[in-house]
N, C-alpha and C positions, 0 to 999 in steps of 0.2 A: 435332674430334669432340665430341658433346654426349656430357656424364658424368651419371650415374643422379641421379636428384635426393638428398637428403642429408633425411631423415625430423626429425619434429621426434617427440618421446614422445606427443604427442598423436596426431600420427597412425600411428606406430606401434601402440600402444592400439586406435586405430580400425580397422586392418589384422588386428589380433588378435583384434577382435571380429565380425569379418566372416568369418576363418578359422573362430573356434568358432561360428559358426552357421549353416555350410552340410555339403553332407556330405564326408564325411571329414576333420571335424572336427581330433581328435587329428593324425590327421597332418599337417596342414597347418597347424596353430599349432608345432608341432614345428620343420616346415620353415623360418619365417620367427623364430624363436628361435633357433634354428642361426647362421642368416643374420646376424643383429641382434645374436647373444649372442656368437658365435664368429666373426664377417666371416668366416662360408666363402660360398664361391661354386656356386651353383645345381649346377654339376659334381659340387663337393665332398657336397654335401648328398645327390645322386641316389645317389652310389658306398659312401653307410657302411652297414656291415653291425653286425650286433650285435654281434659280436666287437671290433669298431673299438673300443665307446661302451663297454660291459660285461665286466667279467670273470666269471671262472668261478660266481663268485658271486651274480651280479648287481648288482654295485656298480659305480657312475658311475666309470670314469679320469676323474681330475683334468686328466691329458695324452693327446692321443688320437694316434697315429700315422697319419697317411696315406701310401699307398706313391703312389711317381710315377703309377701308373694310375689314381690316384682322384684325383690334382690336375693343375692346368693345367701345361705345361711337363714335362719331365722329372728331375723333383727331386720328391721327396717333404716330406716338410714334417709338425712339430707342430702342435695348436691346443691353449690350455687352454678348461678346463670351468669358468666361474664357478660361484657358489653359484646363482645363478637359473637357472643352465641345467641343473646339477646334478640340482635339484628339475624340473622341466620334464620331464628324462631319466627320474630314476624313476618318475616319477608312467606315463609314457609304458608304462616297460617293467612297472608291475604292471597297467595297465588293457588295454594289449594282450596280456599274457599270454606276452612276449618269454621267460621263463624255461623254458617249454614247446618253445621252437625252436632251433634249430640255429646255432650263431653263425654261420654263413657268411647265413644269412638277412638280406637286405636291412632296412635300419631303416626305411624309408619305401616301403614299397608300395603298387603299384596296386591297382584294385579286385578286379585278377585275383590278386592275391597274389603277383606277379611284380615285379623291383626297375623304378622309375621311370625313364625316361631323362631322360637332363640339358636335354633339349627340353620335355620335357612336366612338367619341374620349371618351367623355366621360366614355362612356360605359368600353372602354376597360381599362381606366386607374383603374374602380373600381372593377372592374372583378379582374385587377390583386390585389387590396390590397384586397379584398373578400377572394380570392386562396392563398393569403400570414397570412391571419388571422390578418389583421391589419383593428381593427375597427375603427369607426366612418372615416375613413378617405375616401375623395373624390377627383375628378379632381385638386379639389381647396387646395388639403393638400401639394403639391408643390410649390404652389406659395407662401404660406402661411411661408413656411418651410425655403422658400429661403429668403424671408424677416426678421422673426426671426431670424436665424442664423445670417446674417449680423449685424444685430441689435445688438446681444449680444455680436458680434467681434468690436465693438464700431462703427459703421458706422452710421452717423448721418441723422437723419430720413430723411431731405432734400434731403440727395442725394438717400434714401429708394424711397423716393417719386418720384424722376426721373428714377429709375430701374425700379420701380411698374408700368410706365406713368400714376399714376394720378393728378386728376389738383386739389387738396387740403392734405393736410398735415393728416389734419383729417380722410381721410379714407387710408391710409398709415395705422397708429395709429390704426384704428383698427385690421388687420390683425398680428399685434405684439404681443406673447403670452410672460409672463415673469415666469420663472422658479424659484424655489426656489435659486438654484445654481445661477441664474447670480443676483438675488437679493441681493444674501449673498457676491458673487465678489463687487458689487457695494457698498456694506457698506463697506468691507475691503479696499476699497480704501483711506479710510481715515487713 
């Protein structure tokens, strides 16, 4: 089975500027910050509601809970909120005015102001790497990107495997691509 391609920051960058300049802008840099900042998967990103990301306050969890019906499999599962996705979140929830609505309110909605389906997430995440000219990449080159990355900044697959929520090590392992460069890091190590 061919796996999502594995994004470099450049063109990540490039996907992000192709996001903020079509419409629905915010949401859709939102969507692939999710993806890239937190490896959740297209499902995951369709199913969060404001209550997920925000407390009563409006302040960013740090941890966000998802229940088994928002993720893949039947297990529920954490994700943390970096400081970049943090600031992404807020910025999100004062520009769209999220404090005015109802937490059960979907975090990324259609035009119709109804929640997204995890098809038509899809869709638009490859829409934009199509429009950015970054091939082979799909829904799944976020998640994929965000576990890589970690990987190569020496983060040990175990706790890969509790970002990723899955319940074996092995399929972690596979979503990890190795580059020449952190190959050549890793022999210089000696």
């Amino acid at each position: 089975m061919k796996q999502a391609k594995v994004l470099s920051s450049n063109e990540f960058k490039r996907a992000l500027a192709i996001a903020n300049s079509g419409r629905h802008s915010l949401r859709n840099c939102l969507a692939l910050q999710l993806s890239f900042l937190a490896g959740l998967r297209a499902k995951e990103i369709a199913a969060l509601v404001i209550g997920d990301i925000f407390s009563v306050s409006g302040e960013v969890k740090t941890m966000v809970n998802l229940s088994a019906a928002q993720t893949k499999g039947k297990k529920g599962r954490v994700f943390a909120v970096n400081d970049k996705l943090a600031a992404a979140l807020q910025a999100y929830y004062v520009e769209m005015g999220l404090g005015e609505l109802k937490r059960t309110t979907p975090l990324l909605r259609s035009q119709k102001g109804c929640a997204i389906t995890p098809n038509s997430m899809v869709s638009i995440i490859k829409t934009i790497f199509e429009d950015a000219g970054i091939e082979s990449a799909t829904s799944h080159s976020g998640r994929r990107s965000f576990l890589t990355g970690l990987a190569d900044k020496g983060v040990g697959i175990h706790i890969l495997k509790e970002l990723a929520g899955h319940a074996n090590i092995q399929t972690t392992a596979r979503y990890l691509a190795t580059s020449p460069t952190t190959l050549l890091n890793a022999a210089n190590l000696l």
